[in-house]
N, C-alpha and C positions, 0 to 999 in steps of 0.2 A: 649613209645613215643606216645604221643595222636595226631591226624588226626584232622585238623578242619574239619568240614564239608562245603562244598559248598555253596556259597550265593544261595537260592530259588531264586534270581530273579537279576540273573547276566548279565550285558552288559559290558562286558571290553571293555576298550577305549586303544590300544596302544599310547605310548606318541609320538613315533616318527613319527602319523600318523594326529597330532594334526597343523589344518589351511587346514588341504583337506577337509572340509565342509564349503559350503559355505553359507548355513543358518542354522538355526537351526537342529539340533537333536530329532529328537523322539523317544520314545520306550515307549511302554506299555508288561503289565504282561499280560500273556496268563491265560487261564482258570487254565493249574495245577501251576503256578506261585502262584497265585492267594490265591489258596486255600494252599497252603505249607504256605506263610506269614501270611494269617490268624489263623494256627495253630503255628506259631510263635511267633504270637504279641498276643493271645488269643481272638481272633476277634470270633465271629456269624460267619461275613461273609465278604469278601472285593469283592465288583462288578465291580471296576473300580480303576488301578494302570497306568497313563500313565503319562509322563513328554516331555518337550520340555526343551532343555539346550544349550547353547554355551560354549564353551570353550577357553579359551587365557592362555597365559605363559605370569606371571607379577611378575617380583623381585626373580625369582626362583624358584615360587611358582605354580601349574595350578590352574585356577579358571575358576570353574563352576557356569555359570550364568542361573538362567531358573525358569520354572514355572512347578509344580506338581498340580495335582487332583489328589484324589480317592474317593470312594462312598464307605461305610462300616457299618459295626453295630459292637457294642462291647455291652458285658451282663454288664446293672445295676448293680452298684455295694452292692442295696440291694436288687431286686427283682430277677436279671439273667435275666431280659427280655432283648430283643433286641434295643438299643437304637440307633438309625442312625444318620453317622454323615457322612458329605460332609468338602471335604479341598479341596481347591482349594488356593493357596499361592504361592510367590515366593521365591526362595531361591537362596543363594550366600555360595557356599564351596569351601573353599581352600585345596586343597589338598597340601601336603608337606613331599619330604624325607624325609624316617627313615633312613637314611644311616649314622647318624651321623653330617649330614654338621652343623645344629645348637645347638648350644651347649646348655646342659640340665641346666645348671645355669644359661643362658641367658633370662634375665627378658623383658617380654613382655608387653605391655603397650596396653590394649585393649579399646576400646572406645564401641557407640551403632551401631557407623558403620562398627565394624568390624564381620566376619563372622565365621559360623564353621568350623574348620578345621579337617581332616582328613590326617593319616599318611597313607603313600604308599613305596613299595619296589618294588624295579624293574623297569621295561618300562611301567607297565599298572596301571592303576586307573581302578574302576566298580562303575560306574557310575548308574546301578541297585540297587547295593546293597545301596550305599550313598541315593538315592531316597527313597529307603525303609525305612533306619533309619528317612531321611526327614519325611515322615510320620506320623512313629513314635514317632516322637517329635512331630510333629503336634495334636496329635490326644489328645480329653478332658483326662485328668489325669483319674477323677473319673466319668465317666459317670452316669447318674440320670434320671432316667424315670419318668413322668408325675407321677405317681403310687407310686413314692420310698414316700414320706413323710408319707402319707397313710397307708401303708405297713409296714412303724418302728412306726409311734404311734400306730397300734395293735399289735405288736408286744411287745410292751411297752418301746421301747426305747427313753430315754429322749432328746429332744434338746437341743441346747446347751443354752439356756436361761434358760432353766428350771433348766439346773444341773449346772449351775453355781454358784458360792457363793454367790450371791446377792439374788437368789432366793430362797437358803436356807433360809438366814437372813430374807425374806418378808416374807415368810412362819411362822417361828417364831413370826415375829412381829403380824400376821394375826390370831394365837392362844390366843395372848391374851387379844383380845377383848371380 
């Protein structure tokens, strides 16, 4: 039987303790918070993990309402240097039993207003962890340093103009003059 391991950067919210705040919520990642997600998500480095969020029960559903920052670097995807990146965004997750109540052939009809959802069991939601995926998501796919273009033409690697078919063909065409 396999053990999940722990979210690095857990805040459980019990559900039954949901309306005794009455403004917002905060929470930020501590230093070894910090560095555990940046060897999670393969970061350099993450400086800064803090969020402000609400909470409300709508349709059966809990939704978190709020705003994330972090401050980080993740390695070039051609050089490995450190490439810094700042998010600052807001976010809407729905969280929703996995108990069953909605049924898995029940077709869902999503729009651009609707938001991500996450399944939960039990009383509590981690509102840490969800932050951290936020992130996550947030964060450039392929990060690219001033230096990466540079770096693959010595390298010799073509772009994509160059290696695509059209530039073969001009090439051709360019010989027989």
């Amino acid at each position: 039987m396999s053990v999940t391991p722990a979210p690095e950067f857990s805040r459980p919210v019990r559900l039954d303790q949901l309306g005794r705040h009455a403004g917002p919520i905060v929470i930020a990642a501590d230093a070894a918070e910090r560095e555990a997600l940046a060897r999670r998500f393969n970061l350099l480095a993450l400086d800064r993990l803090e969020a402000d969020y609400a909470l409300s029960e709508e349709e059966g559903a809990i939704i978190a309402r709020g705003h994330v920052r972090a401050a980080l670097a993740q390695p070039c995807v051609a050089t490995g240097v450190p490439v810094p990146e700042t998010i600052d965004t807001g976010f809407t997750l729905r969280f929703v039993a996995e108990d069953g109540a909605e049924a898995e052939s029940e077709e869902l009809e999503l729009d651009a207003e609707d938001c991500d959802t996450i399944g939960y069991s039990g009383n509590v939601i981690d509102m840490g962890e969800a932050v951290a995926e936020t992130v996550a998501l947030a964060m450039t796919p392929f990060p690219r340093s001033p230096q990466a273009d540079a770096y693959l033409r010595d390298a010799g690697v073509l772009t994509e103009e160059q290696a695509s078919p059209f530039a073969a063909l001009l090439s051709l065409k360019g010989d027989g003059k």
